[in-house]
C-alpha positions as CSV (number, residue, x, y, z in Angstrom):
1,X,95.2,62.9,51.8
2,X,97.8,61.2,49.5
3,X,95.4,58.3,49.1
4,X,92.3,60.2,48.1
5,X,94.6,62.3,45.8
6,X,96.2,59.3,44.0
7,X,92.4,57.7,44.0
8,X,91.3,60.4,42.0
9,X,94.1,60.2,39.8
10,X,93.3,56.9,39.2
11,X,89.8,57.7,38.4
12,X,90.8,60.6,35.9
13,X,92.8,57.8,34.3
14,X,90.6,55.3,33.9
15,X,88.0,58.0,32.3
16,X,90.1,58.8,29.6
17,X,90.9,55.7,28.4
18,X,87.8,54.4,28.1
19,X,86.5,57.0,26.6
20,X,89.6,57.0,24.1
21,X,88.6,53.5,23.4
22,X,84.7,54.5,23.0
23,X,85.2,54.7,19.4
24,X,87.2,51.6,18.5
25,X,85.7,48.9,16.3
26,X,86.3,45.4,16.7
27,X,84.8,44.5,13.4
28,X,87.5,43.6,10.9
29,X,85.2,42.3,8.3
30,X,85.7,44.1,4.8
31,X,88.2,45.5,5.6
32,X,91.1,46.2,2.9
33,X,94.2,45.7,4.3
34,X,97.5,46.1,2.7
35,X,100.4,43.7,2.3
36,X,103.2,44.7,5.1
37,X,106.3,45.7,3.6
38,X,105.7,44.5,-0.2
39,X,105.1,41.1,1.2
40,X,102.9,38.3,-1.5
41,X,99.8,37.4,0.9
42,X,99.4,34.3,-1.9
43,X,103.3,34.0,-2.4
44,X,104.3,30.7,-3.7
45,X,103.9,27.3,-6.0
46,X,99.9,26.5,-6.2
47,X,98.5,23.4,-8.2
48,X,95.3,23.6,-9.6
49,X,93.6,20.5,-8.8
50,X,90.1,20.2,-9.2
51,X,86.7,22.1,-10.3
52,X,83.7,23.1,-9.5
53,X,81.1,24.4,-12.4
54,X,78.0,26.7,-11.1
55,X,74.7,27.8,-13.4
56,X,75.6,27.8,-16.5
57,X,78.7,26.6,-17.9
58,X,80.4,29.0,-20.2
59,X,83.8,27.2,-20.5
60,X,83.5,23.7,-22.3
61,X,85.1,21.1,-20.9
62,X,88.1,20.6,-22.9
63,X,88.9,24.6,-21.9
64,X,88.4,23.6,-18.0
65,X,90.3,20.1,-18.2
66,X,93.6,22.0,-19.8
67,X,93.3,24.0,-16.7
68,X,94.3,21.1,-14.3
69,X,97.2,20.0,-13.2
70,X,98.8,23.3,-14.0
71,X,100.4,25.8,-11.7
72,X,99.0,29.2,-10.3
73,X,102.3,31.5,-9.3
74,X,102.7,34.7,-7.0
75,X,105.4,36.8,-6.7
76,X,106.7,40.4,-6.1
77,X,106.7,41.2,-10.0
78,X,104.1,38.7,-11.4
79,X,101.4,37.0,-10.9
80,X,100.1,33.7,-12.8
81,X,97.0,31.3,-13.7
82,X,97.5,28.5,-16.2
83,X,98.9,30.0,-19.1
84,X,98.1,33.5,-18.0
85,X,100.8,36.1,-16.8
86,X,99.8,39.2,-15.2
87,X,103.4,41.2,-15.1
88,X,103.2,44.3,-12.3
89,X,101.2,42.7,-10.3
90,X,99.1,44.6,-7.4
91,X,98.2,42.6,-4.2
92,X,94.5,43.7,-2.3
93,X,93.3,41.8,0.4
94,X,90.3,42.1,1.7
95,X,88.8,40.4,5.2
96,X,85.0,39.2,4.5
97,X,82.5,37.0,5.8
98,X,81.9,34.3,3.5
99,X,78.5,33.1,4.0
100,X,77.9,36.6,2.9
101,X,80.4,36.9,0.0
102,X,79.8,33.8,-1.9
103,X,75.3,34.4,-1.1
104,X,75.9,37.7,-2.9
105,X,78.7,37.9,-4.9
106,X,78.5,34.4,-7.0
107,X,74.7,33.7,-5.3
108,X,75.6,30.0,-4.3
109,X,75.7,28.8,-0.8
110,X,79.3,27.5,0.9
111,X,77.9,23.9,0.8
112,X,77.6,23.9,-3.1
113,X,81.7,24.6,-2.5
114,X,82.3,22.2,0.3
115,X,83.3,24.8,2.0
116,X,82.8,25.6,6.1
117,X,84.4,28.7,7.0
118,X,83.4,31.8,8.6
119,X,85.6,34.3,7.1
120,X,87.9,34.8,3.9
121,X,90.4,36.6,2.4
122,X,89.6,37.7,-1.2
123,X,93.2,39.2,-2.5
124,X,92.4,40.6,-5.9
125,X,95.2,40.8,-8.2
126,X,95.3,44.2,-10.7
127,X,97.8,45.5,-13.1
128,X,97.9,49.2,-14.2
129,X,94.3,49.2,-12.7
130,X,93.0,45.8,-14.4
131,X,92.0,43.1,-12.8
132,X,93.6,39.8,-13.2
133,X,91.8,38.0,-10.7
134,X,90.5,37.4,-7.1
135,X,91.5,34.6,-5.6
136,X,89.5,33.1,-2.6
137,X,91.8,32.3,0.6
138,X,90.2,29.5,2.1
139,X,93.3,28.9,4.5
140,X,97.4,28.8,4.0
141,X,96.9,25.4,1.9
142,X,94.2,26.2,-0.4
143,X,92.3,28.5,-2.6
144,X,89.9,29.2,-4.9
145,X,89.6,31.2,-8.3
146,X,86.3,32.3,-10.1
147,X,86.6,32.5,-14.2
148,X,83.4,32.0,-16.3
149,X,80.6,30.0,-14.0
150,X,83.4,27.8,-12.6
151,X,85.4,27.6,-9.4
152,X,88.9,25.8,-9.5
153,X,90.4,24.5,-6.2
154,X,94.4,25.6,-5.8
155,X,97.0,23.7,-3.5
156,X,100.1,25.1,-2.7
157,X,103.3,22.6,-3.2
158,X,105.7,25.5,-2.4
159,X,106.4,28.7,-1.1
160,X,109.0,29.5,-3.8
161,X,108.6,30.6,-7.5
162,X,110.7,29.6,-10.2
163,X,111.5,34.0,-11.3
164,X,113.9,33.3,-13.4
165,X,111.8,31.1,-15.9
166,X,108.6,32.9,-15.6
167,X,110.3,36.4,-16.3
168,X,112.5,34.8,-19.5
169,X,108.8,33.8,-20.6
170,X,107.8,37.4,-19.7
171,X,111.3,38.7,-21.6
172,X,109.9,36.0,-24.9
173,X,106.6,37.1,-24.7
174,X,107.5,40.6,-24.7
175,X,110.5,40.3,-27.7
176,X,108.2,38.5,-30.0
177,X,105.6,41.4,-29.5
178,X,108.3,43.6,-30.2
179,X,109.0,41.6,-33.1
180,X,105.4,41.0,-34.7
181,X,105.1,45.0,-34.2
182,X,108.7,46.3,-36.4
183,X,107.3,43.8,-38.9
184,X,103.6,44.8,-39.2
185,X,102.1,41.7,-38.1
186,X,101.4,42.4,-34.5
187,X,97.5,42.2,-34.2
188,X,96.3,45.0,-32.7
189,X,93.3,44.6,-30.4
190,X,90.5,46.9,-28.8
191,X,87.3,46.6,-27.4
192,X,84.7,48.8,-25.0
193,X,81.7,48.7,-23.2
194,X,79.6,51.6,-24.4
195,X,76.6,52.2,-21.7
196,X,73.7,54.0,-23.3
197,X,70.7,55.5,-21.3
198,X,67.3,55.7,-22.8
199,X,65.4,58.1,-21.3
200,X,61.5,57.0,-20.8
201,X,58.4,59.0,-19.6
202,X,56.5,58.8,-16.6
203,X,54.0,56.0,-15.9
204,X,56.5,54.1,-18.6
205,X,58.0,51.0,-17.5
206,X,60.8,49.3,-20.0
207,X,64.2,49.5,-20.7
208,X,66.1,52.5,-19.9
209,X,70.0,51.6,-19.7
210,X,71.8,48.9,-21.9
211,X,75.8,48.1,-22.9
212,X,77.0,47.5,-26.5
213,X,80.2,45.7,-26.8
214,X,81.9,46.8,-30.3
215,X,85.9,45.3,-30.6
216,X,88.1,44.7,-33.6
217,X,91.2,43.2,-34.2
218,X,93.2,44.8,-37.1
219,X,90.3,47.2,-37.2
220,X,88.1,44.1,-38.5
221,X,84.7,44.4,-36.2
222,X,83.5,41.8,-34.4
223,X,79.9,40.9,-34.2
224,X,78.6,43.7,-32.0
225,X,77.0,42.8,-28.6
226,X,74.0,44.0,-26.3
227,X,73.6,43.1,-22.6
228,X,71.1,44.7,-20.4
229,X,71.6,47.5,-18.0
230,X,75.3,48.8,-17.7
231,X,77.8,46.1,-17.6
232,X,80.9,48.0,-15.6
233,X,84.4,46.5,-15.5
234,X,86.3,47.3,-12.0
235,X,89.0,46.2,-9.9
236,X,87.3,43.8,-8.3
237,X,85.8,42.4,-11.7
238,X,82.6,43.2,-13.3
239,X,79.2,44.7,-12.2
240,X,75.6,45.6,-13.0
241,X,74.5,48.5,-12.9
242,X,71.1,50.5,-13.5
243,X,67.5,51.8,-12.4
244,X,64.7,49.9,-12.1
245,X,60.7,51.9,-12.3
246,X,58.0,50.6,-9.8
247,X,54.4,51.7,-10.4
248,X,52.9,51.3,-7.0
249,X,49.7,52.1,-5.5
250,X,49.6,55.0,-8.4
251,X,53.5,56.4,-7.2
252,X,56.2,56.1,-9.9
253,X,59.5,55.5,-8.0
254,X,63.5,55.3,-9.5
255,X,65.8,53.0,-7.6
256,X,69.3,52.7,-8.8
257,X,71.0,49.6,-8.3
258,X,74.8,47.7,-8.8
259,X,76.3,44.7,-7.6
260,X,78.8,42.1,-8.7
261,X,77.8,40.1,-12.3
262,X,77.4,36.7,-9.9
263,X,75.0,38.5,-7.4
264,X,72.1,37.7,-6.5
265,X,70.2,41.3,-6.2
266,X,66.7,40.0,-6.4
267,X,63.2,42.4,-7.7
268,X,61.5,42.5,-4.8
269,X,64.8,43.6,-2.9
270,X,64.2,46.6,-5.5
271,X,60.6,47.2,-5.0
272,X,61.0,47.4,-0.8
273,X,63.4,50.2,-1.5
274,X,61.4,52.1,-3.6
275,X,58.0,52.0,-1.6
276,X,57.3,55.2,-0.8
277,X,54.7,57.7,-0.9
278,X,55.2,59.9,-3.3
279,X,57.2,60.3,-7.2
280,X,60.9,59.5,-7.4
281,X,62.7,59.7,-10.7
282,X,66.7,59.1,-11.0
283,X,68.9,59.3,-14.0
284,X,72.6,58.1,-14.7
285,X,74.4,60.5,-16.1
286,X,77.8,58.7,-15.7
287,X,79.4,55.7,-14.6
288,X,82.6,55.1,-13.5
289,X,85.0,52.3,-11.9
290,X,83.9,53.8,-9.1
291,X,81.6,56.1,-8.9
292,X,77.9,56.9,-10.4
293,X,76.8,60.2,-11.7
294,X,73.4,60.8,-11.0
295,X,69.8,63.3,-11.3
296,X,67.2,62.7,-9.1
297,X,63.8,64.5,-7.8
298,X,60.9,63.3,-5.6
299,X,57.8,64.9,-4.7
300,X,55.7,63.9,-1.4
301,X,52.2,62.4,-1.7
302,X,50.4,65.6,-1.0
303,X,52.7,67.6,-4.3
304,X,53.8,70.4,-2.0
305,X,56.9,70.0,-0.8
306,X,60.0,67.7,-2.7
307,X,63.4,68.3,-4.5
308,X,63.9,68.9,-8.0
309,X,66.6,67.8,-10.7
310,X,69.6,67.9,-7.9
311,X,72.6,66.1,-8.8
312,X,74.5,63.9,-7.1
313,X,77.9,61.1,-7.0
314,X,77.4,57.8,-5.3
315,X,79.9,55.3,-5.1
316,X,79.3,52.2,-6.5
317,X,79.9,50.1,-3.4
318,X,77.4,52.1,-1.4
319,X,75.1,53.1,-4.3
320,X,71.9,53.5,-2.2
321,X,73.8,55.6,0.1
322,X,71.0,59.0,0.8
323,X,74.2,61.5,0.7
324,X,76.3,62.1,-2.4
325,X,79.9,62.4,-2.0
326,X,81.5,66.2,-2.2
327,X,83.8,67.5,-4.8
328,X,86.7,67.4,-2.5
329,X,86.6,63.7,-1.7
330,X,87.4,63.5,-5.5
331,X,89.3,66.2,-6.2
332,X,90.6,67.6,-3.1
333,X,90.4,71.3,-1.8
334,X,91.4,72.7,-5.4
335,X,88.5,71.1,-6.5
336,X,86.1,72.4,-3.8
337,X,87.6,75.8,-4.6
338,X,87.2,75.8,-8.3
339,X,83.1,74.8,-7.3
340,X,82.4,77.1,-5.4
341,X,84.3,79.7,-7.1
342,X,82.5,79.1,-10.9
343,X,78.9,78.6,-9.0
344,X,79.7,82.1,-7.4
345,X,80.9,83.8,-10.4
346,X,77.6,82.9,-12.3
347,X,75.3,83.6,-9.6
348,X,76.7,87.3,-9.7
349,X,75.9,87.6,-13.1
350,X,71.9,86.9,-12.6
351,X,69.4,89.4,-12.3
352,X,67.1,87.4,-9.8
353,X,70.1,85.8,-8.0
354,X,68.1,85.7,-4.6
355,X,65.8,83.1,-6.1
356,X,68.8,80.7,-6.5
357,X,70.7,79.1,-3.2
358,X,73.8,81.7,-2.0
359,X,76.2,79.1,-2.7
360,X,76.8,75.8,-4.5
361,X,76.8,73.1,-2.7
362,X,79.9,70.8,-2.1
363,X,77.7,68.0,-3.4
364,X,75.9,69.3,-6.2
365,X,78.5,68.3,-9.2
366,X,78.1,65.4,-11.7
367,X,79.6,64.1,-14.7
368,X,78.6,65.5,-18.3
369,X,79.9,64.8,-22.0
370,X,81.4,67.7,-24.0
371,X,82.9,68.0,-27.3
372,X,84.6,64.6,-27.2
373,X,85.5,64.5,-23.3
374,X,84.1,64.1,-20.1
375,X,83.6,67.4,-17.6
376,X,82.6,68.3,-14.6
377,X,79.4,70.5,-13.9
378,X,77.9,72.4,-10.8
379,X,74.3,73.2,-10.0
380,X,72.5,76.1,-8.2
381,X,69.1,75.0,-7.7
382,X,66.2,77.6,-6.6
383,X,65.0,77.8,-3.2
384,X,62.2,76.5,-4.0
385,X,62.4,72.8,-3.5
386,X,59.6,72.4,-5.8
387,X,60.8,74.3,-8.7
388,X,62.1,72.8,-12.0
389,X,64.7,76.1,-12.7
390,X,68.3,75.6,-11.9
391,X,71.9,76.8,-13.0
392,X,74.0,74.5,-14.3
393,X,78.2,75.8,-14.7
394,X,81.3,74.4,-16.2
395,X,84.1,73.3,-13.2
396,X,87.7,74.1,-14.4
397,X,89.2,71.0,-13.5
398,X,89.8,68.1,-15.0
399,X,87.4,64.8,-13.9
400,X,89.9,63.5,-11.7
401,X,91.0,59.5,-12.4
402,X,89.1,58.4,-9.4
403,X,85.9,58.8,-11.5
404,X,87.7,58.5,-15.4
405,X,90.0,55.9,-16.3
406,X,90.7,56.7,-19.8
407,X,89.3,60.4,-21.9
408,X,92.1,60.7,-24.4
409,X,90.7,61.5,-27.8
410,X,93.2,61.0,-30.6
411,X,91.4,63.0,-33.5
412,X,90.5,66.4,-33.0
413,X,87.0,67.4,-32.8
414,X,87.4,69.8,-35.7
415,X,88.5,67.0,-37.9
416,X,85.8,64.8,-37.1
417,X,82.9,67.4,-37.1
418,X,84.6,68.3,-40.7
419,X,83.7,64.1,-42.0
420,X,80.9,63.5,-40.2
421,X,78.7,66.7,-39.8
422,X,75.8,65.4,-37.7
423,X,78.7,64.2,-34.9
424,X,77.2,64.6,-31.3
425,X,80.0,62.8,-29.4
426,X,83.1,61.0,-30.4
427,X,85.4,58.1,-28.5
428,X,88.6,56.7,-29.5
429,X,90.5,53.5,-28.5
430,X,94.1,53.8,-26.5
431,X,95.2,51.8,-29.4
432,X,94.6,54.9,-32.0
433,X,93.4,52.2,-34.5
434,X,89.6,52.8,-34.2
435,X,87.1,55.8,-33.3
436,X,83.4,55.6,-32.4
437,X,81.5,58.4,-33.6
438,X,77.8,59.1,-32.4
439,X,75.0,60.7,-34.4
440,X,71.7,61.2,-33.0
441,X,70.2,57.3,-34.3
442,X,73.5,55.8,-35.5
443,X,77.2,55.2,-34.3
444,X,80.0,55.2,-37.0
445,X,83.2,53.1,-36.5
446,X,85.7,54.3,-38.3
447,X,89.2,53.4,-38.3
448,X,92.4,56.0,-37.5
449,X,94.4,56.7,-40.4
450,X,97.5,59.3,-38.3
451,X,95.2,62.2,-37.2
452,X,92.6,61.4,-39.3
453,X,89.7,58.6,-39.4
454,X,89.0,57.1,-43.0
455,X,87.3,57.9,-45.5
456,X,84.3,55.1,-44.8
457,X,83.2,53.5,-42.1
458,X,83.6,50.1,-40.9
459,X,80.4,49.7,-39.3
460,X,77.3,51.2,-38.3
461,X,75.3,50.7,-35.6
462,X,71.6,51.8,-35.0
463,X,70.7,53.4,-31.9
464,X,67.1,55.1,-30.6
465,X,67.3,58.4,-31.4
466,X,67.7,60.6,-27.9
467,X,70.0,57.6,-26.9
468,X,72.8,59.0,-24.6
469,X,76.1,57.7,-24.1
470,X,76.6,57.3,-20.0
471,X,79.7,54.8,-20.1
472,X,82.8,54.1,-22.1
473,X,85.2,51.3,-20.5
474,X,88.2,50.1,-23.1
475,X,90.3,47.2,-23.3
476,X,93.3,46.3,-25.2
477,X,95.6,43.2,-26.0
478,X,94.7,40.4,-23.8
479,X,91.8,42.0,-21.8
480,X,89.8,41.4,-25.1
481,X,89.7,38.2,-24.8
482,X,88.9,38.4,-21.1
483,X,86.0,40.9,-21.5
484,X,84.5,39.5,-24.9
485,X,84.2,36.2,-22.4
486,X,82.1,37.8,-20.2
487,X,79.9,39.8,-22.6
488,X,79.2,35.8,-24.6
489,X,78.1,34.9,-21.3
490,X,75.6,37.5,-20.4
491,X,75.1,39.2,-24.0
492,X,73.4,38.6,-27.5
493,X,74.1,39.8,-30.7
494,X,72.9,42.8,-31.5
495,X,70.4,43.0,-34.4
């Protein structure tokens, strides 16, 4: 009796550990993983050695050549590349398979590299949530760094850093800022990436989404800039983003797309995705570091049954995902709460409330401009999934920073309605030295004088009329530099 009892103990056992271990996944790949107790994955002394240019070159060769025989460093408080100091420094690594990440993410096979490896470790490097850069673990002797069409090849020579030169060039670097600054001569720098969506009709193919880059320095513009679809600068550098219109077979479908500025996301990749029977239209209405605001409606072949103008947030890295993500994954329960509890409110104000859904959804939010800021808005669509007719309601919260970097806007709306009538929107730089203001065909730059913008402005640039602003990503200081490099790469001056 003791034996039968302790064998079906034994069974009742082994039952529930395997079904506790049902769920595990032995798949480490992508995975980001953070460094164990503040510990440098990349800590050390690294040489940079040698180089390896890809497509086409955007550094000339007495840039690249400086480059060598210079040091990469990685410590606790800073990181460094060549003459480059990022002070703050944030460590992300990041397990990947590499056959995968250098075929999509810089669209070059590992032999081009001399590289045979299955898996990486990409450990991007970010202060106050801008990237420095990723660099490529191949193994604990080497590694590789991306800038401008070219890979260079790191050794490490030691796993110390000198700290106490690099921070006195930190502490020298930072006192003559300090200095240039009390005595005027500081030059002050700003840029952005303004995404614009064009909206176009049905049975209309063309462009629908581009970037302007406007940046001045001392409030002197720079030739401005135009690169197709939305050019989107993230933590893990920068990406394309857009939608693309297939005609097929007499079936107009949307499909949204984004991947890395090296990628290799190909048109007929675009075109599987959207074949399928019936009309499909998609609009951005935001885009984020993160996240994608977005409209969208499709009707079956036969016209009967569909959804209409439903909104929806995808993130970037899983843009094609079917489900949008919900409020509180954002915003958390005060968020959900403040959704549900506007949509409600409205809804009880309507006369023919039983037409509309009982409830907002916790998905149905996006991302709208207003009076110089972003917002948040709900949507109560009809029960009829056919039916144009919906609800649309302010959310009282703030966009929360997982969606906005930056919405400060340093001259009240007041003032600038006051100079420039006709304003629809309005943007200014974290600097406070220059202010974008958008009319219905044109965009003023103006600089800031205090609370005010002057009298006249610096420059105007001509946009189609209907034009919407979707995206507004700004840099400062260095970063200037590092984003107008990018933009000369894949941009042309505007006419």
């Amino acid at each position: 009796m003791k034996i039968e009892k302790c064998i079906v103990m034994l069974m009742i056992l082994c039952m529930f550990f395997l079904e506790g271990c049902s769920g595990i996944q032995l798949d480490t790949s992508n995975k980001i993983l953070a460094p164990k107790n503040k510990e440098v994955p990349i800590k050390g002394t690294w040489n940079i050695e040698r180089y390896t240019t890809v497509g086409k070159a955007t550094l000339t060769t007495e840039e690249v050549n400086k480059l060598l025989h210079k040091t990469a460093e990685f410590d606790i408080s800073y990181a460094s590349f060549g003459d480059e100091i990022c002070n703050n420094a944030e460590y992300k690594m990041k397990n990947i398979d590499a056959k995968n990440y250098f075929s999509h993410t810089h669209n070059i096979d590992l032999s081009i590299l001399g590289l045979n490896v299955k898996d990486v470790e990409v450990i991007s490097v970010t202060s106050s949530e801008k990237l420095f850069y990723d660099f490529i673990k191949i193994n604990e002797k080497q590694l590789l760094v991306y800038m401008d069409s070219t890979f260079f090849y790191l050794t490490k020579i030691s796993d110390k850093v000198d700290v106490a030169q690099k921070k006195g060039q930190i502490q020298d670097s930072e006192e003559q800022n300090k200095t240039k600054k009390e005595n005027g001569t500081a030059l002050k720098q700003s840029g952005v990436l303004l995404g614009l969506r064009r909206d176009i009709r049905e049975n209309q193919e063309g462009l629908s989404y581009r970037t302007l880059w406007i940046s001045a320095a001392d409030c002197n513009i720079d030739p401005v800039k135009e690169i197709e679809n939305l050019l989107v600068p993230r933590k893990t550098g920068f990406w394309i983003a857009g939608v693309n219109r297939f005609i097929n077979e007499g079936y107009t479908n949307d499909v949204i797309f984004s991947y890395p500025i090296e990628g290799n996301k190909k048109l007929e990749e675009l075109k599987l995705q959207g074949s399928m029977p019936g009309n499909s239209f998609r609009k951005i209405l935001f885009v984020g570091n993160e996240y994608v605001s977005t409209e969208y409606s499709f009707m079956n072949s036969n016209g009967t049954k569909g959804i209409a103008n439903k909104l929806q947030v995808l993130p970037l890295d899983k843009i094609n995902d079917s489900k949008g993500i919900s409020i509180s994954d954002v915003s958390g329960e005060d968020g959900k709460t403040a959704l549900i509890t506007a949509g409600k409110t409205l809804l009880s104000s309507q006369q023919n409330n039983d037409d509309f859904e009982a409830a907002p959804s916790e998905e149905s939010f996006g991302v709208f401009r207003r009076n110089g800021h972003w917002a948040i808005k709900g949507r109560i669509n009809r029960i009829d999934p056919i039916s144009d007719a919906f609800l649309d309601f302010n959310v009282n919260i703030m966009p929360p920073s997982k969606m906005v970097n930056y919405d400060s806007l340093h001259i009240s709306w007041k003032e600038i309605k006051e100079k420039v009538p006709d304003a629809i929107d309005a943007y200014t730089s974290p600097n406070k030295d220059i202010a974008l203001v958008v009319c219905k065909d044109i965009i003023f730059v103006y600089n800031i004088q205090g609370k005010k913008i002057g009298d006249r402005p610096l420059k105007k640039i001509s946009i189609e009329q209907g034009e919407t602003v979707v995206m507004a990503e700004w840099s400062t200081g260095d970063y200037v530099e590092r984003w107008r490099k990018i933009v000369n790469s894949k941009g042309k001056v505007k006419d």
